[in-house]
Backbone as CSV, one residue per row, in Angstrom:
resi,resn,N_x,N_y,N_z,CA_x,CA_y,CA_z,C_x,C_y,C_z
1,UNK,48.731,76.642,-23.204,47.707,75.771,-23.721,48.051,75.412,-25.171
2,UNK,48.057,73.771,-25.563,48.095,73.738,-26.787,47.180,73.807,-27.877
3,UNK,47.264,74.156,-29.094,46.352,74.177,-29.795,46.114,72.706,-30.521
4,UNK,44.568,72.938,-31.179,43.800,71.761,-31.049,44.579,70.711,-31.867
5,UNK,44.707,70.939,-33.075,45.871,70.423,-33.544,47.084,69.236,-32.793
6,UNK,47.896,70.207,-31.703,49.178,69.998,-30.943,48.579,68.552,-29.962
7,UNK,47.403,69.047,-29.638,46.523,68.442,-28.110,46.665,67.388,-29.021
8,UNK,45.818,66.782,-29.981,44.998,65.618,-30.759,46.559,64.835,-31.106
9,UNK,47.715,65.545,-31.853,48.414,64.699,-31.737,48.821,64.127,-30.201
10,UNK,49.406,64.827,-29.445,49.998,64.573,-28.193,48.708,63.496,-27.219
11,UNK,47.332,63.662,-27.442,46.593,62.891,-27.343,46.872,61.294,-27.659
12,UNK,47.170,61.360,-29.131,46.803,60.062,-29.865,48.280,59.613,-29.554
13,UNK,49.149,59.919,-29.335,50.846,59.387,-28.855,50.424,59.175,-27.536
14,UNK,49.672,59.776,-26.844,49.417,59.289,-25.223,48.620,57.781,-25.076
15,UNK,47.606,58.175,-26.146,46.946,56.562,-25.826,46.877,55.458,-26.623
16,UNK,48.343,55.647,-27.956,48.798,54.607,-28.091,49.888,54.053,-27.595
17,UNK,50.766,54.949,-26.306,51.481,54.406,-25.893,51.093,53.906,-24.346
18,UNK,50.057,54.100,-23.839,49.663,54.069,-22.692,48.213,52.986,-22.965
19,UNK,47.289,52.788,-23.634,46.299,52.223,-23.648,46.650,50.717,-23.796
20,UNK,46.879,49.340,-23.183,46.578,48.196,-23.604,46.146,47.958,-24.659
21,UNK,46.509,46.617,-25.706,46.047,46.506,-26.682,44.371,45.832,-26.631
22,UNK,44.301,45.204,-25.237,43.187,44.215,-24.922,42.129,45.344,-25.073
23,UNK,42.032,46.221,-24.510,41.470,47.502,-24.171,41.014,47.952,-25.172
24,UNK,41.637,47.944,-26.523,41.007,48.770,-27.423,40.367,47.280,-28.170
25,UNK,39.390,46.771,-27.578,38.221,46.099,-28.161,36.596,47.242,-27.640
26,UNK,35.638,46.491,-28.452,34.631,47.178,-28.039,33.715,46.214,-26.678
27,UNK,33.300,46.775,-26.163,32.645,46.424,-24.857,31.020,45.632,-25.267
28,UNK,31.200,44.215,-25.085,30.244,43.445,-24.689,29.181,43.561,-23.932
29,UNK,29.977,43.117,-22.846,28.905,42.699,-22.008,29.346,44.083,-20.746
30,UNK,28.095,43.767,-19.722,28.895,44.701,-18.390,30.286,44.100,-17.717
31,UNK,30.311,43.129,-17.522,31.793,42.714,-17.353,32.771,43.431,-17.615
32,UNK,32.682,43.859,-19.013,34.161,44.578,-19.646,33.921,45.837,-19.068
33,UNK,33.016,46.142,-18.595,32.912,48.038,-18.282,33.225,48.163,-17.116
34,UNK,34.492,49.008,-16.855,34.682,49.191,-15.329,34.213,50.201,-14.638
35,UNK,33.632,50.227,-13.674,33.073,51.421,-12.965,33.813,51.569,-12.173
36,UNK,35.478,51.121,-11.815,36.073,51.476,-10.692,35.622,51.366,-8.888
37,UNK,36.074,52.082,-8.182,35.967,51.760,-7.245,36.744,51.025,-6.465
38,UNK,37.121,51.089,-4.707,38.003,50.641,-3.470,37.715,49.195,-4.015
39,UNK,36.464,48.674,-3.809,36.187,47.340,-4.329,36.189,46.506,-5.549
40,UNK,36.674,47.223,-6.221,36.497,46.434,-7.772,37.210,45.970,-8.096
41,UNK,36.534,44.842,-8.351,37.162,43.319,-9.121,37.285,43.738,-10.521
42,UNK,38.372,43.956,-10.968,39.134,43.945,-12.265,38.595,42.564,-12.846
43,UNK,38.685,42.784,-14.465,38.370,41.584,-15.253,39.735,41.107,-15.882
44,UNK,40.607,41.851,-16.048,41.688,41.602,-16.018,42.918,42.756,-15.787
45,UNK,44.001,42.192,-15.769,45.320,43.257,-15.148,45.188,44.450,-15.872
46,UNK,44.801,44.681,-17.192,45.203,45.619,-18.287,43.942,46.273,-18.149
47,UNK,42.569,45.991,-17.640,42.202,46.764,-17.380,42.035,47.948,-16.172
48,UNK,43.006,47.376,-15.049,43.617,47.847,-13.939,44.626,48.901,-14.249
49,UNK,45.344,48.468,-15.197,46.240,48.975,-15.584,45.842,50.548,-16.500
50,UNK,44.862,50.299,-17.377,44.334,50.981,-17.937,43.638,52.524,-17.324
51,UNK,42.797,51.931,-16.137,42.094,52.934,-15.537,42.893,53.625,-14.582
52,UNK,43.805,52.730,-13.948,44.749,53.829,-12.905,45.334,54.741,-13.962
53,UNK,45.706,54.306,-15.069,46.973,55.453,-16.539,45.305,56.679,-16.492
54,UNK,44.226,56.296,-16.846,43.131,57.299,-17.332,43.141,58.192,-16.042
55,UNK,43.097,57.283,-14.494,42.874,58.499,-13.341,43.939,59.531,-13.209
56,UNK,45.369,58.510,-13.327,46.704,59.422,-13.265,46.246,60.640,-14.476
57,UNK,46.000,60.387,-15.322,46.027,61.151,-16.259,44.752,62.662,-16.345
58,UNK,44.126,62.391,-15.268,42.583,62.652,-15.053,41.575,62.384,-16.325
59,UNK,41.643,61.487,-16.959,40.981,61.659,-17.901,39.728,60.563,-18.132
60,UNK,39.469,59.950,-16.528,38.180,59.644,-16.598,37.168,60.930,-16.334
61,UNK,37.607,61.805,-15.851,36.592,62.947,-15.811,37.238,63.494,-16.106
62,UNK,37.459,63.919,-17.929,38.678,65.517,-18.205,38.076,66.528,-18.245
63,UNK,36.634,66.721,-17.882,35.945,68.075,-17.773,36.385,68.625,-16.816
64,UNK,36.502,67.963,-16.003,35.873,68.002,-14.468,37.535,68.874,-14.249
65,UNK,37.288,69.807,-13.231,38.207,70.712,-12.702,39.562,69.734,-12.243
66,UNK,40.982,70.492,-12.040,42.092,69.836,-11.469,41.724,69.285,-10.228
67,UNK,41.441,70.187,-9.519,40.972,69.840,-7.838,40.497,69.030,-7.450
68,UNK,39.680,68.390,-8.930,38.176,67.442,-8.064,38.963,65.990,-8.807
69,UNK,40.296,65.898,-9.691,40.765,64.947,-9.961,40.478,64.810,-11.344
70,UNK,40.120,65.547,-12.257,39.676,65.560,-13.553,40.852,66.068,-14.463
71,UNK,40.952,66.189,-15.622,42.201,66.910,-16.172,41.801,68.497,-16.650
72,UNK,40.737,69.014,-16.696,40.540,70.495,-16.704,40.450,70.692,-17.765
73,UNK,40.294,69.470,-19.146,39.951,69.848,-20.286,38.859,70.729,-20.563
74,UNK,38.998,71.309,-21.490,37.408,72.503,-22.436,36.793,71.635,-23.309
75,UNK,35.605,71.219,-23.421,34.944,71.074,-24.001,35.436,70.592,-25.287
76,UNK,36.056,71.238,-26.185,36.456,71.096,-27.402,37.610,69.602,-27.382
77,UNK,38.602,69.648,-26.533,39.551,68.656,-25.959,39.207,67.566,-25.554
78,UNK,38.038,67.985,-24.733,37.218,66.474,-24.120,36.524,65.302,-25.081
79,UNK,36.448,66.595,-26.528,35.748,66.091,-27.978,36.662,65.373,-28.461
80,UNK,38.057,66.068,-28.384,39.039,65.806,-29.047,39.455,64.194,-28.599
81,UNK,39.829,64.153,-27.554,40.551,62.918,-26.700,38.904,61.261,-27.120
82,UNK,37.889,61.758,-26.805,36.743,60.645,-26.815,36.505,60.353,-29.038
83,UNK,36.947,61.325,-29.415,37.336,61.033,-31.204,38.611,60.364,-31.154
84,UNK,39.522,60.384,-30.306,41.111,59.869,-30.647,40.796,58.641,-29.566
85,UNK,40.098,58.481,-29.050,39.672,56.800,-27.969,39.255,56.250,-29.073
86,UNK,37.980,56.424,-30.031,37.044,55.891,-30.627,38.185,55.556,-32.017
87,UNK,39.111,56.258,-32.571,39.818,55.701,-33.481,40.775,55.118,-33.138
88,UNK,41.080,54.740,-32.052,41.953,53.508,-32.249,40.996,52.253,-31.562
89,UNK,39.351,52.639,-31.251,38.619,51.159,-31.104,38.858,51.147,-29.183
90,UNK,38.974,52.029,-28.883,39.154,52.235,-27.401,37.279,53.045,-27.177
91,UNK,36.636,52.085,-26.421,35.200,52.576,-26.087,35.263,53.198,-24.499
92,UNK,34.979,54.527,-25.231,35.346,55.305,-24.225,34.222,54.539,-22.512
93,UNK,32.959,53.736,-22.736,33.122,53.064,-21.599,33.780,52.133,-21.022
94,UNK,34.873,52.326,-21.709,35.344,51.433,-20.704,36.095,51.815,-19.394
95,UNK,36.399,53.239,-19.536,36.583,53.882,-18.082,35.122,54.818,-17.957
96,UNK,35.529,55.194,-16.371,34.332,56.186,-16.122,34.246,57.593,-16.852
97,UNK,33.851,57.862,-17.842,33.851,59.067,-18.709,32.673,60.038,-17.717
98,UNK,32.935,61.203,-17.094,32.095,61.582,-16.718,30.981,63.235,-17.194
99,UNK,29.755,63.040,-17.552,29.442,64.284,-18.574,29.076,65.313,-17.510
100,UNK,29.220,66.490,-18.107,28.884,67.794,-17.623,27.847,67.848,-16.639
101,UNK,27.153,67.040,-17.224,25.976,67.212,-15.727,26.119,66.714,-14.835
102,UNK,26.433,65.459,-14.753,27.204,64.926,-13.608,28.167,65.607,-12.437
103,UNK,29.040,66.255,-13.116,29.895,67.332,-12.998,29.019,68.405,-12.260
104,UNK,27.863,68.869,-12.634,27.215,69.762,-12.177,26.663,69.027,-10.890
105,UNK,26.066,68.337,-10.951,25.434,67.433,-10.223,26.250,67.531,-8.608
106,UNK,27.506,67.092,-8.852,28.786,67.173,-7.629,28.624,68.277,-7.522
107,UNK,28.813,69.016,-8.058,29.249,70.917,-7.584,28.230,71.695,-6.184
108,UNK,26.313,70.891,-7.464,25.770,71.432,-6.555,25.533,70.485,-5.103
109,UNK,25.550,69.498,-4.829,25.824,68.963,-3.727,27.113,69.161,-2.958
110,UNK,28.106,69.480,-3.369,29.316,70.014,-2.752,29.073,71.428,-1.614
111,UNK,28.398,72.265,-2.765,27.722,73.662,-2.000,26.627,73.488,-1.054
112,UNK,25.620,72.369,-1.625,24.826,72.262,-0.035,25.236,71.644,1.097
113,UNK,26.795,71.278,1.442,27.162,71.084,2.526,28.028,71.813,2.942
């Protein structure tokens, strides 16, 4: 595991080399916000582009466990990565950021089936 330090750089080299430049505007309207999905109409390529790099990466849900497709970040990391979105002007809605409760939310419906 790296330390917080190591993460934040290796972070901020990840999503300035991986984030679109279009991307790091701030979000308007709902249009620009992608909620993903089999069906979704992209607003444009780079934001296609964008959200498959965040899923590959799990880091539309980095709380969220390896298993369930998340990157298994702690808390502190998840702080880290949504401070290193917000300084380079990347709004973290613009992918599906998903919070802890949510997270909980799946778990406990997972167990009642």
């Amino acid at each position: 595991m790296l330390d917080m330090h190591d993460f934040r750089s290796e972070t901020h080299a990840w999503l300035i080399e991986n984030c679109p430049k279009s991307m790091r505007e701030p979000i308007e309207t709902l249009d620009d916000h992608c909620w993903g999905g089999k069906n979704w109409i992209f607003a444009s390529r780079d934001q296609k582009v964008w959200l498959e790099r965040m899923i590959d990466k799990g880091w539309t849900v980095p709380s969220w466990p390896t298993c369930y497709g998340g990157a298994g970040l702690s808390r502190e990391e998840t702080t880290v990565l949504l401070e290193e979105m917000a300084a380079l002007g990347v709004d973290p809605r613009s992918e599906v950021l998903a919070s802890p409760c949510s997270v909980q939310h799946c778990f406990n419906l997972a167990a009642r089936n």
